[in-house]
C-alpha positions as CSV (number, residue, x, y, z in Angstrom):
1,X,18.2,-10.3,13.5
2,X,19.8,-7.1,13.4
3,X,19.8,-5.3,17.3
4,X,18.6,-1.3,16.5
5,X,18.5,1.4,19.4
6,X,14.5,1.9,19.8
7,X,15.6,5.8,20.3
8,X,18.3,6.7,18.3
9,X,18.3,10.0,20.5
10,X,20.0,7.2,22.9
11,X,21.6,5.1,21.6
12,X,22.6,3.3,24.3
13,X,19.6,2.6,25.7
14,X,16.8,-0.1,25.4
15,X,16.9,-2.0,22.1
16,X,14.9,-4.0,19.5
17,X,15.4,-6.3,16.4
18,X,14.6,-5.8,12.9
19,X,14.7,-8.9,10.5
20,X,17.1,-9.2,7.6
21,X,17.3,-11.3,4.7
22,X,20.2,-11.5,1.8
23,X,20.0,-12.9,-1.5
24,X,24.1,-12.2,-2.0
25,X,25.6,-11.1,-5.4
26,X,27.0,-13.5,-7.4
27,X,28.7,-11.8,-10.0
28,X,32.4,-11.2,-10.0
29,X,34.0,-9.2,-7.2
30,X,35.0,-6.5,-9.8
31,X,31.7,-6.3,-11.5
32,X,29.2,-6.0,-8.1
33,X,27.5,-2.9,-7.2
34,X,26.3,-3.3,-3.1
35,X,23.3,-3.9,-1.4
36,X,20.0,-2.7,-2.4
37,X,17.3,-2.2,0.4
38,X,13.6,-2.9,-1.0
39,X,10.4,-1.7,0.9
40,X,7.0,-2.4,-0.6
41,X,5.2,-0.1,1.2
42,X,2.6,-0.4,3.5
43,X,3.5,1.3,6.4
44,X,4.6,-1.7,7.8
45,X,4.6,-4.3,5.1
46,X,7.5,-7.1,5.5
47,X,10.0,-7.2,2.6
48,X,11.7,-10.3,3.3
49,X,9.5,-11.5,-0.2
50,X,11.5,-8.6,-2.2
51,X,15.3,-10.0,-2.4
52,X,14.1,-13.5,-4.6
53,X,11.2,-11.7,-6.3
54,X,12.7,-8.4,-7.9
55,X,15.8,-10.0,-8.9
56,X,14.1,-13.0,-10.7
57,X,12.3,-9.6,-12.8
58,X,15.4,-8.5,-14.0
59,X,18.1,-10.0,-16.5
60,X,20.7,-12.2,-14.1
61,X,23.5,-10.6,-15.5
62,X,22.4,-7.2,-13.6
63,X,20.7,-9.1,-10.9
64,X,24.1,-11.1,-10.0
65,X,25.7,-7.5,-9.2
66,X,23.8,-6.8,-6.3
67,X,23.0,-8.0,-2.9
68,X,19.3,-7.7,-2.9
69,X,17.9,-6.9,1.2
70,X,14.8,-7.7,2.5
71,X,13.7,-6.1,5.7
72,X,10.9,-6.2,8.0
73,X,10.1,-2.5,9.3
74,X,10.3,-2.4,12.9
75,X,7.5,-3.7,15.4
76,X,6.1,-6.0,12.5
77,X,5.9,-9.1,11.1
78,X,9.5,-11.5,12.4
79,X,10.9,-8.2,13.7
80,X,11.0,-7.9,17.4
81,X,8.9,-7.2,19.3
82,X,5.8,-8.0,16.9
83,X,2.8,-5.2,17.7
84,X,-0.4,-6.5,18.0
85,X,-3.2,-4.3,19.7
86,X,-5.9,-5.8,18.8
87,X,-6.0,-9.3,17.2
88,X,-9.1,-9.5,16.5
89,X,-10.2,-6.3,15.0
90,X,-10.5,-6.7,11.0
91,X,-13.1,-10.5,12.6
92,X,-16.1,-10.6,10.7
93,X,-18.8,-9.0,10.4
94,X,-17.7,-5.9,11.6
95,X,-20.2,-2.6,11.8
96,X,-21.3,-1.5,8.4
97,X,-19.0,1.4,6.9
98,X,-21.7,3.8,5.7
99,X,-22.6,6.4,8.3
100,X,-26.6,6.4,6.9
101,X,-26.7,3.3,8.4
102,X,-26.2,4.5,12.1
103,X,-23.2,2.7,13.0
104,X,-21.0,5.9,13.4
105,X,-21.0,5.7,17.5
106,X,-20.3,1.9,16.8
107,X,-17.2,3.0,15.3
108,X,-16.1,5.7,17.1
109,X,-15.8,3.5,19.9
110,X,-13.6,0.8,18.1
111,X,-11.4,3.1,17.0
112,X,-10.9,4.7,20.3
113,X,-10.7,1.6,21.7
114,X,-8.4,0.7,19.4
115,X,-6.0,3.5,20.1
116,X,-6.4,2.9,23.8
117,X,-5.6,-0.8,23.7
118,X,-2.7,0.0,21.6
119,X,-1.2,2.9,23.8
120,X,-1.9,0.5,27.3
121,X,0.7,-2.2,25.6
122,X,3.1,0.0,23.7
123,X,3.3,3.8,24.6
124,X,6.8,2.6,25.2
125,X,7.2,1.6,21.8
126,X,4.1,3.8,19.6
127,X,6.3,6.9,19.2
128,X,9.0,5.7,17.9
129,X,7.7,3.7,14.3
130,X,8.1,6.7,12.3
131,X,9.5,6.7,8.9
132,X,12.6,8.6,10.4
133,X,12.6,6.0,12.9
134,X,13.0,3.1,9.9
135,X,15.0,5.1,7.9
136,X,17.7,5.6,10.7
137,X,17.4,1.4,10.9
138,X,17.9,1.2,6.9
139,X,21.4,3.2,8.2
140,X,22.1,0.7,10.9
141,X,21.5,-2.4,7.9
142,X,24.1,-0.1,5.9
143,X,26.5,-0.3,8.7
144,X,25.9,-4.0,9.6
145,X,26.5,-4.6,5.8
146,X,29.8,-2.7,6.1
147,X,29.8,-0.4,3.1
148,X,29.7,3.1,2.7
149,X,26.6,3.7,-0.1
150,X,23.7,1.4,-0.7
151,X,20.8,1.2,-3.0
152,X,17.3,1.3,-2.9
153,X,13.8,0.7,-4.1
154,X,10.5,1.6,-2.5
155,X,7.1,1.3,-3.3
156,X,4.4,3.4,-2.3
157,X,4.8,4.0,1.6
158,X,7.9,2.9,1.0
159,X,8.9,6.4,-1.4
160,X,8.6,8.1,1.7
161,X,10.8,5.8,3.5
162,X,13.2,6.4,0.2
163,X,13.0,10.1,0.5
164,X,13.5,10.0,4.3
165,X,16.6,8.2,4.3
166,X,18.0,10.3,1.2
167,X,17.4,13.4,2.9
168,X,19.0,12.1,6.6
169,X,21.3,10.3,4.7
170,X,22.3,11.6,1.5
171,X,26.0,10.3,1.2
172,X,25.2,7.0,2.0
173,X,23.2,6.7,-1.3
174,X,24.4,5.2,-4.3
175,X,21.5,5.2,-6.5
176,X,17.6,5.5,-5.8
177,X,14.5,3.7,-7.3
178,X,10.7,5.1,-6.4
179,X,7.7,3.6,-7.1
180,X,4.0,5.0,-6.8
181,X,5.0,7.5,-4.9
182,X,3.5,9.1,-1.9
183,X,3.4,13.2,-1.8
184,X,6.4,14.9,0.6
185,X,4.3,17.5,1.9
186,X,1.1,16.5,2.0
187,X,-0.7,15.5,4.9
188,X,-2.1,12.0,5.5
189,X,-5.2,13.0,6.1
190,X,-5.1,14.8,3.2
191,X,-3.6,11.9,1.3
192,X,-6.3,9.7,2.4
193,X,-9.0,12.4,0.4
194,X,-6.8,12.4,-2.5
195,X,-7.6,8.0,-2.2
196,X,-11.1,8.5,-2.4
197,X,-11.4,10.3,-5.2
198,X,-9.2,8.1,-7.0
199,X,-10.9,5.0,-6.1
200,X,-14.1,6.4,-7.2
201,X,-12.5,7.0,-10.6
202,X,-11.0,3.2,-10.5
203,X,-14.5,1.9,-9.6
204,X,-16.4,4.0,-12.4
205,X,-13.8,2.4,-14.6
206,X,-14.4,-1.1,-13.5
207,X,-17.8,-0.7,-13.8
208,X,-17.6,0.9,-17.6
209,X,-15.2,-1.8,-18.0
210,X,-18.1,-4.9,-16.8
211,X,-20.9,-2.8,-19.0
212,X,-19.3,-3.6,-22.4
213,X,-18.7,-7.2,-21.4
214,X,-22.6,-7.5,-20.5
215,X,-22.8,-10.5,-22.6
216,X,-20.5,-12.1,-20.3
217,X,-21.9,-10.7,-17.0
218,X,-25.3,-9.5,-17.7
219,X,-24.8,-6.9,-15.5
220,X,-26.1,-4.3,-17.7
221,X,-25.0,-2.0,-20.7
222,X,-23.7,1.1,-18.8
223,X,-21.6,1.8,-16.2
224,X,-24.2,3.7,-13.8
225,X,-26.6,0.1,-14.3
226,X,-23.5,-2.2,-13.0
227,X,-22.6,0.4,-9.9
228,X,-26.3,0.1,-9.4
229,X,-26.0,-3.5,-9.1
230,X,-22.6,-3.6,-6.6
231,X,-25.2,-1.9,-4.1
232,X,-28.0,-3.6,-4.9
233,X,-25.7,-6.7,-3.3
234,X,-24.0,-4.7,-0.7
235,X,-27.7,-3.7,0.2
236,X,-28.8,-7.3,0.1
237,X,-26.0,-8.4,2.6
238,X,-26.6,-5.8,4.8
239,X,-29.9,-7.7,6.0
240,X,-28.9,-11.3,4.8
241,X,-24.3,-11.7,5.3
242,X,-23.1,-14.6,3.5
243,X,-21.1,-16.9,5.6
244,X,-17.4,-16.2,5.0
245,X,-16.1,-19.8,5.1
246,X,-13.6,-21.2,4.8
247,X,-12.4,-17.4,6.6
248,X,-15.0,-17.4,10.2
249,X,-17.6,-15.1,10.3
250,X,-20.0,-13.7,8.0
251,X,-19.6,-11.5,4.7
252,X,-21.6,-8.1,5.5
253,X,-21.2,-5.1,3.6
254,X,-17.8,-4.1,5.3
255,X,-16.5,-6.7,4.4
256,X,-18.2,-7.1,0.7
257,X,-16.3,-3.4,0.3
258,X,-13.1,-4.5,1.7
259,X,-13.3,-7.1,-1.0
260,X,-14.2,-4.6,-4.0
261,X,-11.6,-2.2,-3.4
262,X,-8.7,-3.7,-4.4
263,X,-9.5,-3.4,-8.1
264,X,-8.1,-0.1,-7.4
265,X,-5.0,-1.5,-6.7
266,X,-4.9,-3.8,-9.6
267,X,-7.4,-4.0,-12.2
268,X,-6.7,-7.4,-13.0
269,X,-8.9,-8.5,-10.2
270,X,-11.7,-6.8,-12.4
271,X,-13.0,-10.0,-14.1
272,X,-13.5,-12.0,-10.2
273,X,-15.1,-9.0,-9.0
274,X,-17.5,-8.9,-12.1
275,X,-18.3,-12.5,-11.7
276,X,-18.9,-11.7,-7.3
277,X,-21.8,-9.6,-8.7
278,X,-23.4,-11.7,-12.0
279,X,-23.1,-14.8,-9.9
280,X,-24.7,-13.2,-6.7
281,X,-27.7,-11.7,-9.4
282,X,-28.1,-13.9,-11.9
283,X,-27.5,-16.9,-10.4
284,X,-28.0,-16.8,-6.2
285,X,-24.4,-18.2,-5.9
286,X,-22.4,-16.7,-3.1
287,X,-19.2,-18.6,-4.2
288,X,-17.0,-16.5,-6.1
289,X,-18.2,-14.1,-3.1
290,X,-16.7,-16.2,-0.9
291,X,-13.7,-16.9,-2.8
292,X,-12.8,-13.5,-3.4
293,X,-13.3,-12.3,0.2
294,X,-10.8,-14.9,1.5
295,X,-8.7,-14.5,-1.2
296,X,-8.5,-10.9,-1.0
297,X,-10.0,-9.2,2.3
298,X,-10.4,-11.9,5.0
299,X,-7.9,-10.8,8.3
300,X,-4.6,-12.9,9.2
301,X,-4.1,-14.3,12.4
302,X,-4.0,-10.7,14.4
303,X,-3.9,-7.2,13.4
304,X,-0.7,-7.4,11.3
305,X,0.9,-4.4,10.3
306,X,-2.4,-2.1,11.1
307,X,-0.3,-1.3,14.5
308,X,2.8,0.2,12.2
309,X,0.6,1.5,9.9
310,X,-0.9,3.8,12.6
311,X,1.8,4.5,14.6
312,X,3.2,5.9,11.1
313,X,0.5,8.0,10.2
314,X,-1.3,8.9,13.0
315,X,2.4,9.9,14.7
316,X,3.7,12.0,12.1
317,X,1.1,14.7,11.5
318,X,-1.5,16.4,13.3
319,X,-4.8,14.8,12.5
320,X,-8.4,16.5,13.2
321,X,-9.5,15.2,16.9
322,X,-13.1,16.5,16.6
323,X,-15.5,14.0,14.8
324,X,-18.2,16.6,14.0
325,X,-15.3,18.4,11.7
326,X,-14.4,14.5,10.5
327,X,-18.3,14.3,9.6
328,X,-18.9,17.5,8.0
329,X,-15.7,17.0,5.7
330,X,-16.0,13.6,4.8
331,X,-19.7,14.1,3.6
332,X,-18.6,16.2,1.2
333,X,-16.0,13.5,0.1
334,X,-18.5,11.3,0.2
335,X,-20.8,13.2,-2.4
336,X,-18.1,12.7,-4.9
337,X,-16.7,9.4,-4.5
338,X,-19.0,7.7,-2.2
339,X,-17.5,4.0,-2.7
340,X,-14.7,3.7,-0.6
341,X,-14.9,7.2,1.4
342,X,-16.7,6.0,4.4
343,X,-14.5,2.7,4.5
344,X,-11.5,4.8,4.1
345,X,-12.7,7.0,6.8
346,X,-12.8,4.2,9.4
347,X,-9.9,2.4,8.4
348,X,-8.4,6.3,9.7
349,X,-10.6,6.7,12.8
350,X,-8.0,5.9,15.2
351,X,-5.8,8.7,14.5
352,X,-8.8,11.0,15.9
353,X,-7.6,9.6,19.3
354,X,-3.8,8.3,19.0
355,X,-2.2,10.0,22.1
356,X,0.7,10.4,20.0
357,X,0.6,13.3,16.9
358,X,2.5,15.7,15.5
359,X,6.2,14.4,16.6
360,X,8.4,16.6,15.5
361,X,10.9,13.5,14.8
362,X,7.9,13.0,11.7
363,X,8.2,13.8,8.4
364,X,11.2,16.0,7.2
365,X,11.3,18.4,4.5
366,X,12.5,16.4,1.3
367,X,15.3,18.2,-0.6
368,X,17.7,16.5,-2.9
369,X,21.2,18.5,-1.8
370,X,23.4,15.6,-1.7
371,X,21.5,13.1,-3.3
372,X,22.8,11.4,-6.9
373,X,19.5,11.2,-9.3
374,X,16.6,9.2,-8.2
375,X,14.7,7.7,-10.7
376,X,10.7,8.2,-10.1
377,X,7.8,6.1,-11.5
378,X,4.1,7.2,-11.9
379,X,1.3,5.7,-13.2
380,X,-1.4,8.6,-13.8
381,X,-4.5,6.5,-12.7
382,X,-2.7,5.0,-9.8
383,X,-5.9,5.5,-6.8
384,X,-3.5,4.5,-3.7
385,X,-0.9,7.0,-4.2
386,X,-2.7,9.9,-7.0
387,X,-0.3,10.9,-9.2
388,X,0.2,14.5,-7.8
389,X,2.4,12.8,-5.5
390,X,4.8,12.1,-8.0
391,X,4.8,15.4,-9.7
392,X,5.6,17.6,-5.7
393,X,8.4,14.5,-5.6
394,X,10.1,15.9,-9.0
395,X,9.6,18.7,-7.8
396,X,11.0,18.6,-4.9
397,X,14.2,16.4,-6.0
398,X,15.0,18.1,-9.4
399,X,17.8,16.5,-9.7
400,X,15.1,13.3,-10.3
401,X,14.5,11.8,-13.6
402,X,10.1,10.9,-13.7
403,X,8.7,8.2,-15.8
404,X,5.1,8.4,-16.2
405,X,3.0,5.7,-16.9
406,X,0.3,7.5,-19.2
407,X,-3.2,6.0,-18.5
408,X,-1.9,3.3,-15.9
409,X,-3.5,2.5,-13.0
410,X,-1.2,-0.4,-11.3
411,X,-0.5,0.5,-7.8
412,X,3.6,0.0,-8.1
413,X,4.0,-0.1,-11.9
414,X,6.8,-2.4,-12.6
415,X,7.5,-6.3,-12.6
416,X,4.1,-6.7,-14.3
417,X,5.9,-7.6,-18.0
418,X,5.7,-3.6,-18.9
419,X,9.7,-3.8,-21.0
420,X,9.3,0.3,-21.0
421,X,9.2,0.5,-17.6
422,X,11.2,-2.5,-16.3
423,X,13.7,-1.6,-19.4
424,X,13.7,1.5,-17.6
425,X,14.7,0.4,-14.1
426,X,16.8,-2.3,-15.3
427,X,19.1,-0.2,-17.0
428,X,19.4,2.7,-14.0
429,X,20.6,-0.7,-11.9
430,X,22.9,-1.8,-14.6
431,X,24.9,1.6,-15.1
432,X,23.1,4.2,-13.9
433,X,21.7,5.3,-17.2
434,X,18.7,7.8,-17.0
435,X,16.0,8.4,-19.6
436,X,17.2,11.4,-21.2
437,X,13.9,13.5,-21.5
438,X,14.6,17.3,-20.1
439,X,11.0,18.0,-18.9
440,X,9.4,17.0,-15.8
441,X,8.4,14.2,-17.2
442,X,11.7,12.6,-18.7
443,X,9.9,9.5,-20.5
444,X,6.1,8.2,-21.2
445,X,5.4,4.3,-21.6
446,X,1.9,3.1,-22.3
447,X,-0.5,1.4,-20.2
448,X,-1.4,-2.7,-20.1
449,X,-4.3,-3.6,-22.0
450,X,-7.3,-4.1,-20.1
451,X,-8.2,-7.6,-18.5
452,X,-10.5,-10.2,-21.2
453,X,-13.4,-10.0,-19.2
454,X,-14.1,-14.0,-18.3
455,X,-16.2,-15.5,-15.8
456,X,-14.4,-16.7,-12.9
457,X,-15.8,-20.4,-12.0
458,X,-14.5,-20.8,-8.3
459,X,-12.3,-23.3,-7.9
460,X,-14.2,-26.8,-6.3
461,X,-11.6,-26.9,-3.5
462,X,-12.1,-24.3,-0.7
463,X,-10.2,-21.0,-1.0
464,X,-7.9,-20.6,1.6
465,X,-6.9,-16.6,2.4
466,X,-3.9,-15.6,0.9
467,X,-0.4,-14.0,2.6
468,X,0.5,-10.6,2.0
469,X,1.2,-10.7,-1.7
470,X,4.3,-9.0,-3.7
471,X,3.5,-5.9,-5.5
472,X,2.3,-8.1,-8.9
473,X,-0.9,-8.5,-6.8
474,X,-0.4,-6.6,-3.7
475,X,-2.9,-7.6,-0.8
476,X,-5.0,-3.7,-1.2
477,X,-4.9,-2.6,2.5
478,X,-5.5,0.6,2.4
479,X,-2.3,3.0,2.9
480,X,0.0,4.7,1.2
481,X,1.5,0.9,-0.5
């Protein structure tokens, strides 16, 4: 446990801890190359996972030269104190997402409620969980670790919290890794549009994907016939929820959505989400329902890093307050990419009332005057952070180097087998070796086939939910990771 000034405006006054983990170097003295903090987004997602993970991706004889650092941001997970406002807000079956099915009021008053409960426990704490806020802790792990440069890789929130520490801290960087990365000047709220559009274009995909396996699904032969079906169930739960066991609660449509868009995130969930909908259809069997919603959406034991994740977003920009604005804007979202706009919408809500926006202590203006080149990774269908993200990043750090994953749509694009890529990264680690295109895009690997479209039989034991996953299969909360 590492003791951090919660103001670093002073710095002698009240304290917290942030949780540490080393996996140390074990190459010779002569041959290691210093710590390297990893973040894999979030905000607020623990990285304690990271150190034994990413190294085991890479050959040992690079992976021996570093001590790899895991970290949980501050306020979350085995940091301390732990943030919780509401433990039991992500319980099932919570209101339905879609606002044409009059639950808009319902949800305007849990988010606002939400806000409130966190602001009663922690307006001590709320305004000071920025990414500033954890990239000045990244510099106090520096200092604890007693060197003068460190390295780094990030993953989708986690860019940001790259960026941030490279621009407060420029000096103190040795070499820079980011991955799916997340706009430096665009607005969260703005970000969050950006999502829905994307998803859409994930979901369409999936569902093109399930309509040339139709002998395996029986779904139907075009895509338009299989989304057709994913609402025909959502519509179906809507009067009849399935019973979420071994998760409490019931499986409504908020939750059948919550379960459905991670395939954005990873689109080898595509064949368990293809077999939710033939088994619901064809077959009346709610089980790979079931299995998928704990494996994927059902809530942990409180709120987890939705606390972080707010205090983040909500803190750092100035969101719209006035829900009639919220309404008018996100119907026209909605008329494009109506699958995840409304659920991304409330996930947001809260920031319409967090008593804490626009700190100027927020995001900074990313430049790279002192920075060494930082290697960048995009893939171009990536729906949680779009790929114009990654292009304002290059353009904002010249000095970057940009590998684009051409027709990828992984959410954090390496350590899924991909030798251009992790090739790529592995050799930046090694000696600092850069692909050597000139353009704004410096190098182009291809994408991973698509998944062999299967039927998913659910296991005859009972599913238990899963912990927060690493980035092969990243639990899809939706954020910036």
């Amino acid at each position: 446990m590492l003791e951090v000034p919660l103001d670093y405006t002073q710095p002698n006054g009240a304290k917290i801890k942030i949780k540490v983990n080393r996996l140390p170097a074990t190459a010779p003295e002569s041959k290691r190359q210093g710590p390297i903090l990893l973040n894999p987004g979030g905000p607020g997602d623990s990285g304690l996972w990271m150190p034994a993970y990413v190294s085991g991706k890479i050959p040992q004889a690079v992976a021996s030269t570093y001590d790899w650092i895991g970290f949980d941001p501050r306020g979350t997970n085995a940091s301390e104190p732990h943030v919780t406002c509401d433990a039991h807000y992500f319980d099932a079956e919570r209101p339905d997402y879609q606002v044409s099915q009059g639950t808009s009021q319902a949800w305007l008053e849990r988010s606002a409620a939400y806000a409130a409960d966190c602001a009663a426990n922690w307006s001590w704490f709320l305004p000071h969980m920025t990414t500033v806020d954890n990239a000045r802790d990244m510099d106090s792990i520096r200092r604890a670790l007693g060197v003068q440069k460190i390295n780094f890789y990030g993953g989708s929130w986690g860019t940001s919290l790259g960026s941030t520490y490279g621009q407060l801290f420029p000096s103190h960087v040795r070499r820079m890794v980011l991955d799916s990365i997340v706009g430096p000047t665009i607005s969260w709220y703005d970000h969050n549009i950006l999502q829905d559009k994307e998803h859409q274009r994930r979901f369409d995909a999936f569902a093109a994907w399930t309509a040339k396996a139709d002998s395996v699904y029986h779904l139907g032969t075009d895509a338009s016939t299989v989304e057709q079906k994913y609402y025909q169930v959502e519509a179906a739960l809507r009067t009849s929820p399935v019973a979420a066991a071994p998760a409490p609660g019931k499986i409504g449509p908020a939750e059948f959505e919550d379960t459905f868009y991670g395939g954005g995130y990873n689109f080898l969930r595509w064949p368990q989400m293809a077999t939710v909908l033939s088994a619901y259809l064809t077959k009346n069997d709610t089980r790979p329902l079931q299995s998928a919603y704990n494996r994927y959406a059902a809530p942990g034991a409180d709120d987890g890093t939705f606390p972080a994740y707010n205090a983040v977003q909500c803190t750092e920009n100035n969101w719209p307050r006035d829900w009639e604005f919220w309404k008018r804007d996100q119907a026209t979202v909605n008329a494009v990419a109506p699958f995840y706009t409304y659920n991304n919408m409330w996930y947001n809500a809260s920031c319409m009332f967090w008593p804490y926006q626009g700190n100027p202590a927020g995001r900074l203006k990313i430049t790279d005057k002192g920075l060494p080149p930082v290697l960048l990774f995009q893939a171009t269908e990536d729906a949680a952070t779009p790929y114009s993200g990654a292009l304002a990043m290059h353009k904002a750090l010249p000095g970057s180097k940009l590998v684009v994953q051409n027709g990828g749509s992984f959410h954090e694009i390496l350590f899924h087998g991909n030798a251009c890529l992790d090739d790529t990264f592995t050799d930046y680690l090694r000696d600092g070796r850069l692909p050597a295109g000139k353009g704004v895009i410096a190098k182009t690997c291809a994408p991973e086939p698509d998944p062999t479209p299967v039927y998913v039989t659910p296991p005859p034991a009972t599913v238990k939910a899963e912990p927060a996953l690493p980035v092969t299969d990243p639990q899809a909360i939706h954020g910036a990771r």
